[in-house]
DRENPA-3360 file (N, C-alpha, C; in nm, 2 decimals, always signed):
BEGIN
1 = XXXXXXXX = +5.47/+4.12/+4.82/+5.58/+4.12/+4.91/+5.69/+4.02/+4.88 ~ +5.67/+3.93/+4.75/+5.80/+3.88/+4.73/+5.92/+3.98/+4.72 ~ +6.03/+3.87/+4.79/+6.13/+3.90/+4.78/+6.17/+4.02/+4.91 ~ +6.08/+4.06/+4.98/+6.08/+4.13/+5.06/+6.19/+4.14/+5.21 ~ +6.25/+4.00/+5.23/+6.33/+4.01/+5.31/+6.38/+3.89/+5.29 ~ +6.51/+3.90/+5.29/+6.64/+3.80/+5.28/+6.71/+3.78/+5.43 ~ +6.75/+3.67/+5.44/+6.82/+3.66/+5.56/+6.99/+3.64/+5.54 ~ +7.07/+3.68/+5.61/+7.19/+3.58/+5.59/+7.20/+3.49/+5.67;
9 = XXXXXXXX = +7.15/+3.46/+5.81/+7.18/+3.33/+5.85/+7.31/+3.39/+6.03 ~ +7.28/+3.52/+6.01/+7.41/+3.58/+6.13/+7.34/+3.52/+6.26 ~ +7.25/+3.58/+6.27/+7.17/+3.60/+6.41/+7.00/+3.56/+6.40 ~ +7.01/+3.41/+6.47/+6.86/+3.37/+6.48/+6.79/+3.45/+6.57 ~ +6.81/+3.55/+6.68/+6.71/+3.63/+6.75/+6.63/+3.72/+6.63 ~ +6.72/+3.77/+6.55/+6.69/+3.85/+6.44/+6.61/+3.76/+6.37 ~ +6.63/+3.64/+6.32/+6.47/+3.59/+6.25/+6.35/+3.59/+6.27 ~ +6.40/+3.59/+6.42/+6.22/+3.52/+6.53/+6.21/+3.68/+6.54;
17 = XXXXXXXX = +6.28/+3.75/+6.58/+6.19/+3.89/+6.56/+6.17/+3.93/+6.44 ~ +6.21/+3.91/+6.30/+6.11/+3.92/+6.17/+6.00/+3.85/+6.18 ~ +6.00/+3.75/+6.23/+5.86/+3.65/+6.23/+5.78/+3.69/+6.34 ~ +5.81/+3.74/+6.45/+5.73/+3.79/+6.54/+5.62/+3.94/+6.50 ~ +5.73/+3.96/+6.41/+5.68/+4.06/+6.35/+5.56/+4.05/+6.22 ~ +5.62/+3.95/+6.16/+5.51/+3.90/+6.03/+5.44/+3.77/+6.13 ~ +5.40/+3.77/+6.23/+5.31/+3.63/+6.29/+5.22/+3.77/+6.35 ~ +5.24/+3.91/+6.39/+5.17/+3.98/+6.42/+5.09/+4.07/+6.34;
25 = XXXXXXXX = +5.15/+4.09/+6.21/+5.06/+4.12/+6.08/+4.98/+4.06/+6.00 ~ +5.03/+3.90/+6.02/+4.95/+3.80/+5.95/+4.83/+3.84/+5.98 ~ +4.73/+3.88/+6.05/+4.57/+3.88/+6.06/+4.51/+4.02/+5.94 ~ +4.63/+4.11/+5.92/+4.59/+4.22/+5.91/+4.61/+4.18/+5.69 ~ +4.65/+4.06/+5.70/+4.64/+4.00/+5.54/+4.55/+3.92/+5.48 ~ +4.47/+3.95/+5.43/+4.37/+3.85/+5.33/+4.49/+3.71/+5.33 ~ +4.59/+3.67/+5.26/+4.70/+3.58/+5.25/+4.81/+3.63/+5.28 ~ +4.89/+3.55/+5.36/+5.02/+3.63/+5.40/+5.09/+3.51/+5.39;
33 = XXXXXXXX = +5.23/+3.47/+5.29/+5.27/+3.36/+5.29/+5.44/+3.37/+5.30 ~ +5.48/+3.28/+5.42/+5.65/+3.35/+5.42/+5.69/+3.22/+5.35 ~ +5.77/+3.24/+5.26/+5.89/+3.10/+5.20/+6.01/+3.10/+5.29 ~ +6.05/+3.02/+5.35/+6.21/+2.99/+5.36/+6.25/+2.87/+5.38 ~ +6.35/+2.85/+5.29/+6.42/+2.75/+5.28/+6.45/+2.62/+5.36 ~ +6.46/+2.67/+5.47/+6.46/+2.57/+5.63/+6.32/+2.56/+5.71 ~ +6.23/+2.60/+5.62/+6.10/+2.59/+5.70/+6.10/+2.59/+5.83 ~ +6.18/+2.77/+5.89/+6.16/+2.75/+6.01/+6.02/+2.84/+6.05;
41 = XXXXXXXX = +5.99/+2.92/+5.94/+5.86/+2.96/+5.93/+5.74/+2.87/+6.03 ~ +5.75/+2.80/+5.94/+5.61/+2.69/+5.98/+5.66/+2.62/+6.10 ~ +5.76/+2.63/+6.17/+5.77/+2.56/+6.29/+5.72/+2.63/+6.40 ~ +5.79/+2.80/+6.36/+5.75/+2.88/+6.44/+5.58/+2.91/+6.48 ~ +5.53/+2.91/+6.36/+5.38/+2.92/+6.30/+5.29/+2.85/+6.45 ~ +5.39/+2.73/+6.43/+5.28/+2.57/+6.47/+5.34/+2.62/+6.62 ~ +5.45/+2.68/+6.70/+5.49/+2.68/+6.81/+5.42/+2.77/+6.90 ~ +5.34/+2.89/+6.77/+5.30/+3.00/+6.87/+5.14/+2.95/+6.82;
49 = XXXXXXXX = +5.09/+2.89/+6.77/+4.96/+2.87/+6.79/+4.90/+2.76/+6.88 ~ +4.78/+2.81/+6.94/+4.74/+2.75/+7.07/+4.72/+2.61/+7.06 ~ +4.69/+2.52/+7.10/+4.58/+2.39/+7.08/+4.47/+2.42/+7.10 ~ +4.37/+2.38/+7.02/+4.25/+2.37/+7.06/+4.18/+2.23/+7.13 ~ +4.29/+2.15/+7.16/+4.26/+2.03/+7.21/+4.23/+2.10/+7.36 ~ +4.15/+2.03/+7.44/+4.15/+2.06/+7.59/+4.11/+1.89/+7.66 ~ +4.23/+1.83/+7.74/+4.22/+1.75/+7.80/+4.12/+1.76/+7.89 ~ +4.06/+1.61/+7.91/+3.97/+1.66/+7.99/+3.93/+1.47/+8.03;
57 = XXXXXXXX = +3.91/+1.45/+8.19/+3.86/+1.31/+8.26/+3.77/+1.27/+8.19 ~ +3.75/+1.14/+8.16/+3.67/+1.05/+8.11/+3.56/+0.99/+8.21 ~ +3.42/+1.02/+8.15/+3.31/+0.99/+8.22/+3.26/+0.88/+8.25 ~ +3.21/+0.83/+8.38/+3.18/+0.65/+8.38/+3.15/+0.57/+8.24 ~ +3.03/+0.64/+8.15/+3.01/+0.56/+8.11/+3.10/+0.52/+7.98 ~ +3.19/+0.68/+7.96/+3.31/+0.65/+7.84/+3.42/+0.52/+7.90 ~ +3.44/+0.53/+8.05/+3.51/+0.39/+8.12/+3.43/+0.28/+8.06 ~ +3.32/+0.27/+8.09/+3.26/+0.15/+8.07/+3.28/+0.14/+7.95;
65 = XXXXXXXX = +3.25/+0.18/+7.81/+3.33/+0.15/+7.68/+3.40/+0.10/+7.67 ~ +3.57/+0.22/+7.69/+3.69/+0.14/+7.67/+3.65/+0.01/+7.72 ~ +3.64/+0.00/+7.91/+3.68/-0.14/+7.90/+3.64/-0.30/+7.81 ~ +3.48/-0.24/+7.75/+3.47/-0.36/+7.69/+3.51/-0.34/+7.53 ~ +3.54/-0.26/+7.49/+3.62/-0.27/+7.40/+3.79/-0.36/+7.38 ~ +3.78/-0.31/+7.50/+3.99/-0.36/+7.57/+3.91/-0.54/+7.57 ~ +3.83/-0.57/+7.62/+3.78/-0.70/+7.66/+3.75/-0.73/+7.57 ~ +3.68/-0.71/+7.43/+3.66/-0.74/+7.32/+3.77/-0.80/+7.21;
73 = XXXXXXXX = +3.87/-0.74/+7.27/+3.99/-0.75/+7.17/+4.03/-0.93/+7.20 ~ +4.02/-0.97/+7.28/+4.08/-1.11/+7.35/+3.98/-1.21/+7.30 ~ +3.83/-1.16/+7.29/+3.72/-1.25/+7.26/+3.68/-1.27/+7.14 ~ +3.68/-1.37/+7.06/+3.69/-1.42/+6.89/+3.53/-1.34/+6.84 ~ +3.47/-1.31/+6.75/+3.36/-1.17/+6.71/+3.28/-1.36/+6.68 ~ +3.13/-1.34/+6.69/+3.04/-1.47/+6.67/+2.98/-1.44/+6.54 ~ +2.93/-1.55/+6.52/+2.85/-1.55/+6.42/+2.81/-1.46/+6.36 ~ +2.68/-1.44/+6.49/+2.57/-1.32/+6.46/+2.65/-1.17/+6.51;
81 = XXXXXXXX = +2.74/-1.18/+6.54/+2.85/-1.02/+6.53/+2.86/-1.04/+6.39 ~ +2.96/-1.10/+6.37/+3.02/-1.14/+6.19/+2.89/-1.09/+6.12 ~ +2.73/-1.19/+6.11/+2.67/-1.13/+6.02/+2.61/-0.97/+6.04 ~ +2.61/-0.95/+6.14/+2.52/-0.80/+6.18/+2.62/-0.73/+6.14 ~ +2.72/-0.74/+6.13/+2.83/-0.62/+6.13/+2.86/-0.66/+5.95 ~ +2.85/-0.68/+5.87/+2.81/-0.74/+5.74/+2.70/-0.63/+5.65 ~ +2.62/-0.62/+5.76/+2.47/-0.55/+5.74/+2.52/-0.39/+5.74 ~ +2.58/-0.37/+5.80/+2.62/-0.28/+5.88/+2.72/-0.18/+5.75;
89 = XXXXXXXX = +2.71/-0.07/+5.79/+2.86/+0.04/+5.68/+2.91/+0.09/+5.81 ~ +3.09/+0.05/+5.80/+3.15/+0.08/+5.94/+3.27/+0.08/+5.86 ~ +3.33/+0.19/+5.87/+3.53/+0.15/+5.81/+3.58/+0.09/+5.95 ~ +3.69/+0.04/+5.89/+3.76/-0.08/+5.96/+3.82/+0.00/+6.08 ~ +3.85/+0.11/+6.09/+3.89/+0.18/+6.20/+3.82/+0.19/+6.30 ~ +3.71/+0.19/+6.31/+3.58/+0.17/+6.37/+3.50/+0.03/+6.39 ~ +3.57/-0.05/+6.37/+3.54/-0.16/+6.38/+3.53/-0.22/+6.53 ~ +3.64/-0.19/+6.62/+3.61/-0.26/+6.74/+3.44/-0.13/+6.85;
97 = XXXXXXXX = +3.43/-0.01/+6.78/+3.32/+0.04/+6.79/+3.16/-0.04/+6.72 ~ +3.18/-0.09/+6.64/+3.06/-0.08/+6.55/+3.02/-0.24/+6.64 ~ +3.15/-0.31/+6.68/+3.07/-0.45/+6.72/+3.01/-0.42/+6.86 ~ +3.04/-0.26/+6.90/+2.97/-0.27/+7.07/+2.85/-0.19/+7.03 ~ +2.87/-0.12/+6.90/+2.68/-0.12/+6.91/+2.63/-0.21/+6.85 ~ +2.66/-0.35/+6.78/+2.63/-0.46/+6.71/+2.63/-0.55/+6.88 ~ +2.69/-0.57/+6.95/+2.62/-0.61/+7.10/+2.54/-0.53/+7.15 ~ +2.49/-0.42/+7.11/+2.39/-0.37/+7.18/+2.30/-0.39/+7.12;
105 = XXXXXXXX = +2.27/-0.43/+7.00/+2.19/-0.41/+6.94/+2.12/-0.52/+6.96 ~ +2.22/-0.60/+6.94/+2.18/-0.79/+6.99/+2.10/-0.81/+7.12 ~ +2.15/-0.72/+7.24/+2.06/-0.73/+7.36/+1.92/-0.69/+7.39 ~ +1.93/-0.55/+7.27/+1.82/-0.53/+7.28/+1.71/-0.56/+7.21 ~ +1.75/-0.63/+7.11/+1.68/-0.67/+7.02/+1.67/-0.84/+7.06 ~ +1.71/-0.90/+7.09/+1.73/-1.08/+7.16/+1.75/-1.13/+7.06 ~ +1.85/-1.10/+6.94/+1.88/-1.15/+6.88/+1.99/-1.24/+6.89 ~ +1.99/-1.36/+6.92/+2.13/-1.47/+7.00/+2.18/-1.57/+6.88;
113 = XXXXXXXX = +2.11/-1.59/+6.76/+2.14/-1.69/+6.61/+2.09/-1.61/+6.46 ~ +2.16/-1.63/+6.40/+2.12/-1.57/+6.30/+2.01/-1.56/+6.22 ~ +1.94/-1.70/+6.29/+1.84/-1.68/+6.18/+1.71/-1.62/+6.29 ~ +1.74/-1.57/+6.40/+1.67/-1.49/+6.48/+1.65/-1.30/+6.41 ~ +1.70/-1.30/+6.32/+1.73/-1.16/+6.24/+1.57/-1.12/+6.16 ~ +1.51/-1.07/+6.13/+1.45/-1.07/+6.05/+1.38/-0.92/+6.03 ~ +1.44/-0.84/+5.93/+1.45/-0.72/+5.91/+1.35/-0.65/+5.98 ~ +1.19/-0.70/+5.91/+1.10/-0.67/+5.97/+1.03/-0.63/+6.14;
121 = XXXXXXXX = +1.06/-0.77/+6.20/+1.08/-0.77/+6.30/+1.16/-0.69/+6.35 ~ +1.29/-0.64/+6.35/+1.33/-0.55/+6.43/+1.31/-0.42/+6.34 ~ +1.26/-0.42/+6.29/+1.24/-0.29/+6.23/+1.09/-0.22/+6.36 ~ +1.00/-0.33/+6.32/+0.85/-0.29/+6.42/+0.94/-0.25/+6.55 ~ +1.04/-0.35/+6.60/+1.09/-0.36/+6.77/+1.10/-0.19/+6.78 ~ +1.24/-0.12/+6.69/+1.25/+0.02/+6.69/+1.16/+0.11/+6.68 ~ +1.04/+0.12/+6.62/+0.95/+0.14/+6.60/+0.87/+0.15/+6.70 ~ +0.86/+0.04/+6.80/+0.82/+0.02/+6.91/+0.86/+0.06/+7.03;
129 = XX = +1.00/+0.09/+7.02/+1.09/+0.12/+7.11/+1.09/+0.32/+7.12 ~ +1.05/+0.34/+7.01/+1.04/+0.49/+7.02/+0.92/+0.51/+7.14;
% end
């Protein structure tokens, strides 16, 4: 279908109803690809397709997160954060995440100095904890 339809640029109703028209055949094409120049194609594309995002209220315990995360930001990371989060594979985007399960980990395990760590040992604790 190259080459299939040329515009001159007279009448924008006339475009969006070509495109209304190829955005309604598009399903009925293995690949269906429109070129134009002003990429109003793909504006239109992105304007008539839905979101699949769906907003939705945040549950107590997602509250409770954020806030110690927000509270996290103000408080300097310790020792035994520093080294547990070391141990740890976490990209940096996920970092203020990885130190609230690196404090949870710490509570539940009582681990309060570093040299309180000892692989073993918390390996049995999990182990234990199942």
């Amino acid at each position: 279908m190259d080459d299939f339809c040329k515009w001159d640029g007279a009448d924008a109703d006339e475009l969006y109803g070509l495109f209304d028209m190829f955005y309604e055949l598009k399903p009925l094409f293995k690949r269906l690809a429109i070129h134009d120049d002003e990429g109003l194609w793909y504006q239109y594309v992105a304007e008539n397709t839905p979101c699949k995002i769906e907003l939705r209220a945040l549950t107590d315990e997602e509250e409770v997160l954020l806030t110690r995360m927000e509270s996290n930001v103000s408080v300097p990371v310790s020792d035994v954060e520093s080294f547990l989060m070391e141990k740890t594979r976490y990209r940096k985007a996920n970092a203020t995440l990885a130190r609230l399960v690196v404090q949870d980990f710490m509570e539940a395990t009582g681990i309060n100095i570093v040299q309180d760590f000892e692989p073993s040992k918390v390996f049995q604790m999990i182990v234990d904890m199942r």
